[in-house]
N, C-alpha and C positions, 0 to 999 in steps of 0.2 A: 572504958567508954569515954572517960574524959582527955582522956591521953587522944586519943584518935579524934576528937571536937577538937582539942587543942591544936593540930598539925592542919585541921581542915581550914580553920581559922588562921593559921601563920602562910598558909599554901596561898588562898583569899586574897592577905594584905599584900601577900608578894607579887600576886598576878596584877591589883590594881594599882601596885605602883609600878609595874613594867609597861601599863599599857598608859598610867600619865607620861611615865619617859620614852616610847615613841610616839603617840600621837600628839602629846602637848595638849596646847587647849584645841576644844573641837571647835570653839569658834571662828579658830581663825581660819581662814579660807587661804589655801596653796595660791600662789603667780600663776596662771597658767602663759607657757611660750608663744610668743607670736607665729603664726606658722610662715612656713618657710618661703610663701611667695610676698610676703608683706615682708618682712626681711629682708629679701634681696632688694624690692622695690624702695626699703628706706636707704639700703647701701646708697643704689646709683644718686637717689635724691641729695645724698650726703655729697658724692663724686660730685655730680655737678653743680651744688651750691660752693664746692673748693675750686674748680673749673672756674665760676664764672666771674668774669675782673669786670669792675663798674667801671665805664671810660671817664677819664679826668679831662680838663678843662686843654685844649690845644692840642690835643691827639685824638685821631678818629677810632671807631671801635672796631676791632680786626673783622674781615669777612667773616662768615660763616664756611666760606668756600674756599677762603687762604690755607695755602699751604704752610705750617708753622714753621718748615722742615728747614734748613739754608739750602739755597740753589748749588747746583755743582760746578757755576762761573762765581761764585761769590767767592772773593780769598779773604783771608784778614791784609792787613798793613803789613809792607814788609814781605810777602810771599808771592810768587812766580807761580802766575796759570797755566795750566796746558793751552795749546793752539785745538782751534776746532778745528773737527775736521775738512767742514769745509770751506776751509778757507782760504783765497784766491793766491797760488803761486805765482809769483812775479815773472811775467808775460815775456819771453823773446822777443827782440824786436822783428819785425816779418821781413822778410826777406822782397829787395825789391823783386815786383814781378816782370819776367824777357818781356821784351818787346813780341808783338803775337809777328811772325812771319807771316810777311806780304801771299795772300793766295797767289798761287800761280794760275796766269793765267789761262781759261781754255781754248785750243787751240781749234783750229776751225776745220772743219771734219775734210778730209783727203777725197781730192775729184775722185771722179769712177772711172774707170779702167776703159781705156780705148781700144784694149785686144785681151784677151786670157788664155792662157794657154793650160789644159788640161791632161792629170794622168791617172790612171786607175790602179790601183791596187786591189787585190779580192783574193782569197783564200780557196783554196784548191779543195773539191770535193766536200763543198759545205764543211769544212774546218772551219772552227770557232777560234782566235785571237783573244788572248787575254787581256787583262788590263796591264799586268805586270811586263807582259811580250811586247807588250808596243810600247811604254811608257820606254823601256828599256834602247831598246832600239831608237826612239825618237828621240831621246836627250843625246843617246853616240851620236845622231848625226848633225846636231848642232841646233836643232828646232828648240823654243822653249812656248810653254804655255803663254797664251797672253791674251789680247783685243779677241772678245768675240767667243772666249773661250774656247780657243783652237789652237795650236802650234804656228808660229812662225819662226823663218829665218830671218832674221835683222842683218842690217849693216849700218855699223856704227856711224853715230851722229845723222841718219835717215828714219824719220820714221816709217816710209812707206817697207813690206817685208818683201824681200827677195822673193819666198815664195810659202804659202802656208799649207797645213794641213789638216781636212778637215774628215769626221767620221761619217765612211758609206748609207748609217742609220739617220731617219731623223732626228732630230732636229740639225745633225751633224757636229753637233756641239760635244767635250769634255768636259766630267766631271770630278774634280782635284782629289777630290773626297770617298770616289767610289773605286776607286783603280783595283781595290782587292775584289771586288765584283762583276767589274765591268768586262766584256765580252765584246768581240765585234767578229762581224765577218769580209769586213776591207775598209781601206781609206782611201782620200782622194788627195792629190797633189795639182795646186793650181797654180797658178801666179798670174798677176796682172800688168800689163803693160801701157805705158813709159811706167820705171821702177828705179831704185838707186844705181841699178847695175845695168847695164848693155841688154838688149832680150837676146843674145845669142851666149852672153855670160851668165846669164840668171838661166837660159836653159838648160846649159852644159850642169849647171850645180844642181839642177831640179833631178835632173834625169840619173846622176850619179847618185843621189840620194834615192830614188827611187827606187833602181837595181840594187841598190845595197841593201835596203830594208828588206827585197820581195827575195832575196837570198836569205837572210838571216828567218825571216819570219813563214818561210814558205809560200810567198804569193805570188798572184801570176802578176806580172805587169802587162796593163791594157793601154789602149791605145783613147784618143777623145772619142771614140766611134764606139769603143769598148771591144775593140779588137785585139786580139794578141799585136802584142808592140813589135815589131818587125826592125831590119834596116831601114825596109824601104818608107814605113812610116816616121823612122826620125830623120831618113834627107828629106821628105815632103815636109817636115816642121823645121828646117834651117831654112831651106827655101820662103819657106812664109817669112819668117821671121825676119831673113834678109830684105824682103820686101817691103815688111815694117818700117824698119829703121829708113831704108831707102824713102820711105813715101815723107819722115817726117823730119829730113836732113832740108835746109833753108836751098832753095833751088839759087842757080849762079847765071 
């Protein structure tokens, strides 16, 4: 019995001095930690109490808005900048400018024909003429597009045209643009008198062209009347024509 008192009593002093060597005294009272949003908000306070410079006497106090950073024109002493990019390459000199070329003057529109002589072309049995079929033929004979948008024959250094030709259709006019569409069913061969040429040389060339085309292109050739063209209507058109000339030779 004593034996077992005595171990309960040694058990006792061991337990209360285990529990003065971790508690210590009970009076003292533990730190407790600052929590962690009070913390971070003493960091920054710390950050910007080292951040902030008091300005001294002869220097202003940096913006708030300054960029502390160096610019990317700033060099040190001594160091070679790049060129911006925009910046002005050294100008050619300009090139004198020609003088403008004098307009030419306009010329004053060509009296009206004091006789014309006309000829028919028409296409056999409502046959249609291409644009391609006449185009073709008209340049072989020597016509070219021009005034009025029609064909003439020129002779050099005259502006008046030996003789031109215009389309059977209204407006009678060619279009430079449409030839792959364009269609007809005849054209007319006229010419006006006094002209660069003779009226009995401007008819012989009229009339050679005409036969020629209404060969190649299959047309009938008509008369002014719109007659089939005959002998006897082209001696009745030298006869005129002779007449012509006759009326405007200076009398003696």
């Amino acid at each position: 019995m004593e034996t077992t008192l005595r171990w309960i009593f040694v058990i006792a002093g061991l337990a209360l001095l285990a529990g003065l060597f971790l508690f210590g005294n009970p009076n003292k009272k533990r730190k407790s930690k600052p929590p962690r949003s009070r913390r971070g908000s003493n960091r920054r306070r710390s950050a910007k109490a080292v951040e902030r410079q008091e300005p001294t006497l002869g220097e202003e106090p940096p913006s708030r808005f300054e960029d502390p950073a160096p610019r990317f024109d700033e060099t040190e002493p001594g160091e070679q900048s790049e060129l911006e990019i925009d910046t002005p390459k050294e100008k050619k000199p300009a090139r004198p400018e020609k003088p403008a070329a004098p307009a030419e003057p306009e010329l004053p529109p060509l009296p009206p024909p004091e006789k014309v002589v006309v000829l028919y072309l028409q296409a056999r049995d409502n046959r249609r003429v291409t644009g391609a079929e006449l185009l073709s033929a008209t340049l072989k004979s020597g016509m070219e597009l021009g005034e009025m948008d029609i064909f003439h024959r020129l002779q050099k250094g005259d502006r008046r045209p030996v003789f031109s030709m215009a389309d059977l259709t209204r407006p009678g006019t060619f279009n430079k643009d449409a030839w792959n569409t364009f269609e007809t069913h005849g054209v007319t061969l006229f010419m006006g008198l006094p002209g660069p040429l003779g009226a009995l040389d401007a008819w012989d060339a009229m009339l050679a062209t005409g036969r020629r085309m209404a060969e190649v292109l299959h047309l009938d050739l008509l008369s002014q009347e719109r007659e089939p063209f005959t002998r006897q209507h082209e001696g009745e058109v030298r006869e005129d024509l002779r007449a012509f000339e006759r009326s405007r030779q200076p009398e003696q």
